[in-house]
N, C-alpha and C positions, 0 to 999 in steps of 0.2 A: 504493500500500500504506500501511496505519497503522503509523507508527513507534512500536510499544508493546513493543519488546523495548531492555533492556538490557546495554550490554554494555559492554567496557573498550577501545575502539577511537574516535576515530582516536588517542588519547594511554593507555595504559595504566600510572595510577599505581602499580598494585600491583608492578609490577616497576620495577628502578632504570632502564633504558632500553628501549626499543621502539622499529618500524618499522610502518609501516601503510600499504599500499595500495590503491587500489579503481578501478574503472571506474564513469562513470558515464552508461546510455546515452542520447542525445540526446533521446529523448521521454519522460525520468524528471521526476516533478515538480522536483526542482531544476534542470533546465536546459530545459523544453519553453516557459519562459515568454518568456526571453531572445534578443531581436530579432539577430540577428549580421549581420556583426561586429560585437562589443563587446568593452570591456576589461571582464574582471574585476577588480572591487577589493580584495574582500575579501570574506569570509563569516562565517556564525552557526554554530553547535553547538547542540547544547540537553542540556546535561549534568543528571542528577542523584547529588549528591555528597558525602560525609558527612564529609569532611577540610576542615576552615577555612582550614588553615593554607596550602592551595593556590590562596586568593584573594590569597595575596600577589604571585603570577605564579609562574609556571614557564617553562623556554626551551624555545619551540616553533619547528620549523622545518618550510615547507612548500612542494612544489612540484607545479607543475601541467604539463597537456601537453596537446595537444590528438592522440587518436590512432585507429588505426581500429580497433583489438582490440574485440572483443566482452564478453572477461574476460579474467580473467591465468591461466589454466590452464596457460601455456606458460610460466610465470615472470616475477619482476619486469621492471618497466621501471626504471632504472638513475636516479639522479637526472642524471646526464651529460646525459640525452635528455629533462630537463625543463626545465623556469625558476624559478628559484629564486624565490619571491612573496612569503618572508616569514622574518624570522629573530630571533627575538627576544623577550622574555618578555609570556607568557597570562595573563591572572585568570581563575581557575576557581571562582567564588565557591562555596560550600556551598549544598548544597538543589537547587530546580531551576531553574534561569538560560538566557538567552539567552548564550552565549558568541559574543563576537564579535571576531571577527580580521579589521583593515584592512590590507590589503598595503602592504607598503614598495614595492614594484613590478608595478604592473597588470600583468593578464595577456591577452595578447591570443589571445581565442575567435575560431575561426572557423567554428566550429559543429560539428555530430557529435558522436562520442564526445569524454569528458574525464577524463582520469585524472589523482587525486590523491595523491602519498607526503606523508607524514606520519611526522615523526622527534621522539619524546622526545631527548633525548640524555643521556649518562649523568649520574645524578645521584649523591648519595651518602645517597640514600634511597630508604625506597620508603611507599607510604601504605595506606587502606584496599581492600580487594578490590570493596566497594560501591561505588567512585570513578567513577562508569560516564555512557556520554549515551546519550541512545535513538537506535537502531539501526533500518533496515528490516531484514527479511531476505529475501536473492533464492535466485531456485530455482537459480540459478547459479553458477559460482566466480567471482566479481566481485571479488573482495580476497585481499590475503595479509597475514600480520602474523609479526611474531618479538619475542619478547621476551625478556629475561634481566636477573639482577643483576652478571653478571659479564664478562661477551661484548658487546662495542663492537662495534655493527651498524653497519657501511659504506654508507652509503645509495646510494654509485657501485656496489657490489658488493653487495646484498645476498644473504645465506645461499640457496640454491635445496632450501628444505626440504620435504618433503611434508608435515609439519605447517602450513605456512605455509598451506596453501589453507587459503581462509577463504568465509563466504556473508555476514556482515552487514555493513549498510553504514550510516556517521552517519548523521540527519536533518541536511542541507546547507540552508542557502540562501546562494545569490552573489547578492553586489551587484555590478552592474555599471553602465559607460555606452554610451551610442551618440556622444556629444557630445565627442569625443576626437580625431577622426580628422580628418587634413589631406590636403594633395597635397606630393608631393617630388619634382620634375621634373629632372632634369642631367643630362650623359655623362659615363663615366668615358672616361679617355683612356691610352695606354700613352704610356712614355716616349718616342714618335716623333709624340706628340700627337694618333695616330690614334685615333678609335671603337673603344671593345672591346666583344664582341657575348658576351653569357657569361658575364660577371661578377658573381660574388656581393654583393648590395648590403645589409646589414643593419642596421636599427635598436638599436645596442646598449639590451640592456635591457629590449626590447619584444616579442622574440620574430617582428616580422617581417621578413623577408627572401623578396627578390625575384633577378630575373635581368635583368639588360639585355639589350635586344631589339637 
């Protein structure tokens, strides 16, 4: 699809803080290109924007997940059940830019669906209503959003509003690599030094985890 709508999503300045959701499915152009596994690094926006003053950054925080929903018609996914990939101040320059956000912490694709939240947090303003990035829009309930200048949106908990359903989605592109990836070979042992067969073995930070055989 042409991304020629716009709109106030994944960051909506016009209000003091916001929440934004979306599924994005595996043979969309931002993810059909991507070899997996891969770690995502980071990604682009493409905002067009008429407040200056939001090139100075604003705090954006964002997490991703890999999952098999189709959309969120059934309500948010919780940030608890994602990976936290980025936290920390955006330039949103004025006009119309490449926005671009490198993660603090790759995210590890394993392909399929990928869903992204996206949290303003509360500020102690709010900017123009034209602060907007270009958007698809699907025929589906793909995303949810909430916003407010007064209500601190929980991103473990967010609101389960029926306003929230939403159909438009950023123009995304992830950077990713393939050139990341090792081997991690050992037993875990219980206190009697035997094999444990079952055990949860996780990468802090990486998002993967396995089981021993």
């Amino acid at each position: 699809p042409i991304a020629d709508y716009l709109e106030r999503v994944p960051m909506d300045f016009y209000y003091k803080n916001s929440l934004y959701e979306t599924v994005f499915d595996e043979t969309c152009w931002s993810l059909n290109w991507i070899t997996t596994p891969a770690h995502i690094t980071g990604l682009t926006w493409y905002n067009s924007f008429t407040s200056n003053a939001l090139s100075l950054g604003k705090p954006t925080v964002i997490w991703l997940g890999n999952t098999d929903l189709e959309d969120l018609s059934g309500g948010w996914i919780p940030s608890t059940d994602l990976t936290l990939v980025f936290d920390g101040n955006v330039s949103y320059p004025m006009g119309q830019n490449w926005v671009n956000v490198m993660f603090q912490t790759p995210f590890y694709y394993e392909g399929g669906n990928l869903v992204m939240l996206v949290q303003r947090p509360m500020d102690t303003q709010y900017y123009d209503s034209n602060d907007k990035f270009y958007c698809y829009t699907l025929g589906n309930l793909t995303a949810r959003r909430v916003y407010s200048d007064n209500t601190v949106f929980d991103p473990a908990n967010p609101p389960d509003a029926a306003t929230g359903i939403y159909h438009y989605q950023p123009k995304t592109m992830f950077y990713h690599t393939t050139t990341m990836f090792g081997t991690l070979t050992g037993t875990v042992r219980d206190p009697q030094n035997q094999p444990v067969a079952g055990a949860t073995v996780t990468i802090i930070g990486t998002g993967q985890t396995t089981l021993t055989d």
